[in-house]
C-alpha positions as a Markdown table, in Angstrom:
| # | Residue | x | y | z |
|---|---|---|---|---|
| 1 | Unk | 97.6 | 50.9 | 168.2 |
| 2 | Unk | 95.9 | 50.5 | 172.1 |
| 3 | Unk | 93.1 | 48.9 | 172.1 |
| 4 | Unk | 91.6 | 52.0 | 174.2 |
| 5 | Unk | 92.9 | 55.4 | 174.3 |
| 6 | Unk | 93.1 | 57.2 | 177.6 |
| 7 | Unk | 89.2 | 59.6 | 178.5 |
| 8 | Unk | 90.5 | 62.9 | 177.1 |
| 9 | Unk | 92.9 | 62.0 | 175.3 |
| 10 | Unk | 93.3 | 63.3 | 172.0 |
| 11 | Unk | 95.2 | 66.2 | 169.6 |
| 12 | Unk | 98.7 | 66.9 | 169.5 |
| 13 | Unk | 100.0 | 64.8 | 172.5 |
| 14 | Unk | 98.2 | 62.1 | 171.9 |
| 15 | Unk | 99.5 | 62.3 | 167.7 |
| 16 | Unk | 103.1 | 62.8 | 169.1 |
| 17 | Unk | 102.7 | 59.8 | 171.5 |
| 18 | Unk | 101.3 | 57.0 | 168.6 |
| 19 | Unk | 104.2 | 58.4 | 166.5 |
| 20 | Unk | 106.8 | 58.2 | 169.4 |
| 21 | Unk | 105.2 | 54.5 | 169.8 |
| 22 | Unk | 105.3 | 54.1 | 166.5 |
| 23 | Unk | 108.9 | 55.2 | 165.7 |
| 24 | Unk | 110.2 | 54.0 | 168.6 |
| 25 | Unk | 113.3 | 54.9 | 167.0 |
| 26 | Unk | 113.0 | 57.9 | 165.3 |
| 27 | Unk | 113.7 | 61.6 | 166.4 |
| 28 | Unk | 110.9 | 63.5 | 166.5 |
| 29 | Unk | 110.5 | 67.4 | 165.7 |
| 30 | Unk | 108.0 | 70.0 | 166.1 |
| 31 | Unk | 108.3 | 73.3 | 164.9 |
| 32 | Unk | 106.4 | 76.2 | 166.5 |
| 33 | Unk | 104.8 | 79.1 | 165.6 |
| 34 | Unk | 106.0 | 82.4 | 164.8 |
| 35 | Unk | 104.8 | 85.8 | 165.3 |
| 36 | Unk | 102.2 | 86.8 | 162.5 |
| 37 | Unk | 102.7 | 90.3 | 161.7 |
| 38 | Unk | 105.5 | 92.8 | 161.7 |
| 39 | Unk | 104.9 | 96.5 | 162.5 |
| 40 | Unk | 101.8 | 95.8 | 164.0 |
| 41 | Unk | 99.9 | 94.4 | 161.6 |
| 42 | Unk | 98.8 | 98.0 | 159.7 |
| 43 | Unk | 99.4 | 96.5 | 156.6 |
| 44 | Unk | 96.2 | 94.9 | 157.0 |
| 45 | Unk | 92.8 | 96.7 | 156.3 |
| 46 | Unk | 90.8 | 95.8 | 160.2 |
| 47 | Unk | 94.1 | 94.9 | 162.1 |
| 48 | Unk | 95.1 | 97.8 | 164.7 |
| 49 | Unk | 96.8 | 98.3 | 167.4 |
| 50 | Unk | 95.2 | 96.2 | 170.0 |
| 51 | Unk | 94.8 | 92.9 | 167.6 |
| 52 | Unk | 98.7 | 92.3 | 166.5 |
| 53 | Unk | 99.9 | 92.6 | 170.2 |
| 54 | Unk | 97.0 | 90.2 | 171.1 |
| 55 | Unk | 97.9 | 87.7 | 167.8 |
| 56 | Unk | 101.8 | 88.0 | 168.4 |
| 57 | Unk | 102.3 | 88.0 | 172.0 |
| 58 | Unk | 99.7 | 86.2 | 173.2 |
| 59 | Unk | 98.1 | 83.7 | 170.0 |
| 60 | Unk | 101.8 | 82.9 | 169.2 |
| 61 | Unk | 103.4 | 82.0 | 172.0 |
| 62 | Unk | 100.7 | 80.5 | 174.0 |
| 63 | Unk | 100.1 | 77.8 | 170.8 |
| 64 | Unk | 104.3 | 77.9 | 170.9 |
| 65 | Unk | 103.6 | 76.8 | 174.6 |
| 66 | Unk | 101.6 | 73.7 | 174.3 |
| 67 | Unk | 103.4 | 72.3 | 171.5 |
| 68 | Unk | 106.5 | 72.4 | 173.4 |
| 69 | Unk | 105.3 | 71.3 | 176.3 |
| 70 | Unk | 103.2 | 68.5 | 174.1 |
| 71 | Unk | 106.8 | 68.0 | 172.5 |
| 72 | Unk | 108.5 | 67.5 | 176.0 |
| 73 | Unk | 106.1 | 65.2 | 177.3 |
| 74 | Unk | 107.2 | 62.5 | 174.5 |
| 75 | Unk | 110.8 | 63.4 | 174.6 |
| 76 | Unk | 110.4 | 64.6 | 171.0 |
| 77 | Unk | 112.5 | 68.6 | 170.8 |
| 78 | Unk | 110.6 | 71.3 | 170.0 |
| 79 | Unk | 111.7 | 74.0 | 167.4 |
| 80 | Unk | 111.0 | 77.6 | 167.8 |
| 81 | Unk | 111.1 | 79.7 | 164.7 |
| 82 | Unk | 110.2 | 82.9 | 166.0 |
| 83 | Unk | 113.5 | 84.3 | 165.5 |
| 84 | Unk | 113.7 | 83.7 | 161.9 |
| 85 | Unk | 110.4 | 85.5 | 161.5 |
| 86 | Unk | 111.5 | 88.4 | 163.0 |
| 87 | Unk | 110.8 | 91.6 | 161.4 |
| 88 | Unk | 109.4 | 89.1 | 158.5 |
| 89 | Unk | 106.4 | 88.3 | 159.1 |
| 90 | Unk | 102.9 | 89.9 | 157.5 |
| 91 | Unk | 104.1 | 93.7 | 157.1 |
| 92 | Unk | 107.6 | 93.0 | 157.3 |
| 93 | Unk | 110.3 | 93.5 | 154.9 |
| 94 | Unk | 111.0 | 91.7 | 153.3 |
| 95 | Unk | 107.0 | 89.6 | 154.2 |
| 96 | Unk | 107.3 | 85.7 | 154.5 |
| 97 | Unk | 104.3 | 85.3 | 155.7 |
| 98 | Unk | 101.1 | 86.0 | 153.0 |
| 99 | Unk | 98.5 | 88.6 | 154.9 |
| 100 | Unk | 95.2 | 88.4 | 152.7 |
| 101 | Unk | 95.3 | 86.8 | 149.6 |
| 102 | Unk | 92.2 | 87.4 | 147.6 |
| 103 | Unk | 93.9 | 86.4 | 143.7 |
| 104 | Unk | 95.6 | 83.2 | 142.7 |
| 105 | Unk | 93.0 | 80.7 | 144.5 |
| 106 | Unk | 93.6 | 77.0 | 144.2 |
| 107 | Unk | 91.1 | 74.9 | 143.7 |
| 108 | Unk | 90.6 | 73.5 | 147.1 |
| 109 | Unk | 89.7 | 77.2 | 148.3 |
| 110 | Unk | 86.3 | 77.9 | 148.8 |
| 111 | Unk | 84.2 | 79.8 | 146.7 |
| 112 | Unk | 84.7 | 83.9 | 146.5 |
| 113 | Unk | 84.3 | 86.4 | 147.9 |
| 114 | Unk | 86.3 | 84.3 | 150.9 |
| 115 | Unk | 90.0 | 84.9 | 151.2 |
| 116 | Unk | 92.3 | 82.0 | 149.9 |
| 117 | Unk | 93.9 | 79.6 | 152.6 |
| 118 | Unk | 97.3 | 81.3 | 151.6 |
| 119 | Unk | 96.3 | 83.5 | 153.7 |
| 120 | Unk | 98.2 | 83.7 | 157.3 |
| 121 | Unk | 100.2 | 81.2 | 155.9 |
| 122 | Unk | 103.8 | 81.4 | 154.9 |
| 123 | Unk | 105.1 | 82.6 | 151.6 |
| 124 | Unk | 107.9 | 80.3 | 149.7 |
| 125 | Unk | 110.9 | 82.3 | 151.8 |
| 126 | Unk | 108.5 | 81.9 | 154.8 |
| 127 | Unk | 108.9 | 78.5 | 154.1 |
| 128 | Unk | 112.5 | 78.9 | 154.0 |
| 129 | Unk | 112.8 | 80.4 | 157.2 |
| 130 | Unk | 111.1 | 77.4 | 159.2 |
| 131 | Unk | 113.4 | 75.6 | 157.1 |
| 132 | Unk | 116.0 | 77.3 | 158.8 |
| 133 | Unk | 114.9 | 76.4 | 162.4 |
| 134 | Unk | 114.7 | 73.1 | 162.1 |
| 135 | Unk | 117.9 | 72.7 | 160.0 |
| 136 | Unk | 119.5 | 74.2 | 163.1 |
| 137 | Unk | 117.4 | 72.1 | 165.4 |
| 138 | Unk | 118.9 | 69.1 | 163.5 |
């Protein structure tokens, strides 16, 4: 590891450049994110019309943004699942992607009445679906 690291530096770039330093060797892959909800979101008690646009085409794809760009800049590839997602994420059908989950807590979940950290993330076939990506990417 440097002795210093760059003013500035830090968070994904600088993790993906000690890895690529690390791993000289290895190929390195970074998976993006996909659009959160389907149907714009009105499956989900306080998301309307004006906060799925702003989650999916602007939350998304600018956080899809850096990390490929973050990606590029160590000559590691970067994966972009969005297609799987489509039409499957929060609201879709079939959903791969858990809205809010308020039963089935694990115990490193906070205490009620906040929602579970499954929440916004994926579901077992969301899991799947990035699984997809990269296996393609590969």
């Amino acid at each position: 590891m440097p002795a210093a690291l760059p003013r500035g530096a830090c968070g994904l770039p600088l993790s993906l450049l000690l890895l690529a330093v690390r791993a000289p060797q290895a190929k390195i892959y970074l998976v993006g994110y996909p659009p959160v909800l389907s149907g714009n979101g009105q499956c989900i008690p306080g998301i309307g019309t004006e906060e799925a646009p702003w989650l999916n085409d602007e939350v998304a794809p600018k956080l899809s943004q850096e990390m490929k760009a973050a990606a590029t800049s160590v000559g590691a590839t970067f994966v972009d699942p969005a297609p799987d997602f489509q039409g499957k994420a929060i609201c879709g059908d079939p959903e791969s992607i858990n809205g809010i989950v308020l039963t089935g807590r694990s115990e490193a979940d906070n205490d009620s009445p906040n929602p579970s950290m499954k929440s916004f993330h994926p579901k077992i076939s969301g899991a799947r679906l990035y699984a997809n990506a990269l296996e393609r990417a590969l």
